[in-house]
C-alpha positions, 0 to 999 in steps of 0.5 A: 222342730223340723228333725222331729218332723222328719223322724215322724214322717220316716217313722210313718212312711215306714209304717205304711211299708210294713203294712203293705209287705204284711198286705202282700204276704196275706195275699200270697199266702191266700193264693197258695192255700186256694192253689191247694184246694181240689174239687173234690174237697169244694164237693165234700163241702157242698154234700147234699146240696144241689148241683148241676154237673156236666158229665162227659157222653150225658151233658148237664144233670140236675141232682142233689150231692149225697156222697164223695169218694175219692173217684167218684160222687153219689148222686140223687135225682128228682126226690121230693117226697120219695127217694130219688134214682141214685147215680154213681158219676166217676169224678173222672167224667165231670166236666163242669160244676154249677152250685159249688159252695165257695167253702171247702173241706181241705183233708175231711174224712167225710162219708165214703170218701176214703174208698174208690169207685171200685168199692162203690160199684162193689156194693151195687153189685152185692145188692144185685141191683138192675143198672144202666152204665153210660159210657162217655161216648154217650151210649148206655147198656142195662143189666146187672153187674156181676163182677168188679175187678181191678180196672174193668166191671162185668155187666150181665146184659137184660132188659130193665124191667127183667130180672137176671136169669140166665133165660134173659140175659143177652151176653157179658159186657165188660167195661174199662172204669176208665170209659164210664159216666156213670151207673144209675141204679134202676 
């Protein structure tokens, strides 16, 4: 009876080791998937919920995700019952995120986001719309953007509450990808 006894007890201890190799493993193999998840990836997740972003030169906005690039983030403030005031945020200036969704879409082609900023700022630039860029040194400028170019846009300068004519224009900003925090369409 004792050998059966000790038989039992090696068979158990063995047991109790493979549970814990297996225990092991799952948590590496847990830590390894998390290690590969991005930001971009929880953001695509959490599109069209709220968030609070920190963004570099502007601080902390409130704002609800509409949509996700592979650079940037289309942002929607106020809303409610009228559509609220868009914002194109380069991922590049976010600093924080506050109300990320613990989910993450690893490798969704979900909405825009196999194109770049320039391809967004293309657009708001086709709908000749009247913008204000903020840099992220915390200074801003209003006018229209005429041109997208590889690393830099044109902004055609004017007051927000004129429309671009060559009478009210006061001169061509042209700014790096790299300087903006972002583009809110007025």
């Amino acid at each position: 009876m004792r050998w059966d006894d000790l038989f039992e007890d090696l068979g158990a201890q063995l047991e109790l080791m493979e549970r814990q190799e297996l225990a092991a493993e799952t948590a590496e193999h847990v830590r390894a998937e998390r290690g590969r998840v991005r930001l971009t990836d929880r953001l695509v997740a959490g599109t069209e919920e709220p968030l609070r972003l920190r963004v570099r030169g502007c601080g902390w906005l409130e704002a609800r995700l509409r949509d996700v690039g592979t650079d940037w983030l289309l942002l929607e403030q106020g809303g409610g019952q009228q559509p609220g005031q868009e914002l194109i945020v380069p991922t590049a200036a976010v600093t924080a995120v506050e109300g990320l969704t613990r989910r993450a879409d690893v490798g969704e082609a979900v909405g825009s986001r196999r194109f770049g900023l320039r391809h967004a700022l293309r657009a708001v630039s086709r709908d000749r719309a009247v913008v204000r860029l903020h840099d992220v040194d915390g200074d801003h400028v209003t006018g229209t953007l005429d041109r997208v170019l590889a690393d830099h846009c044109d902004l055609t300068r004017h007051a927000d509450d004129e429309p671009r004519r060559p009478s009210a224009t006061r001169g061509v900003l042209s700014v790096p990808y790299a300087a903006l925090a972002l583009v809110r369409r007025l």
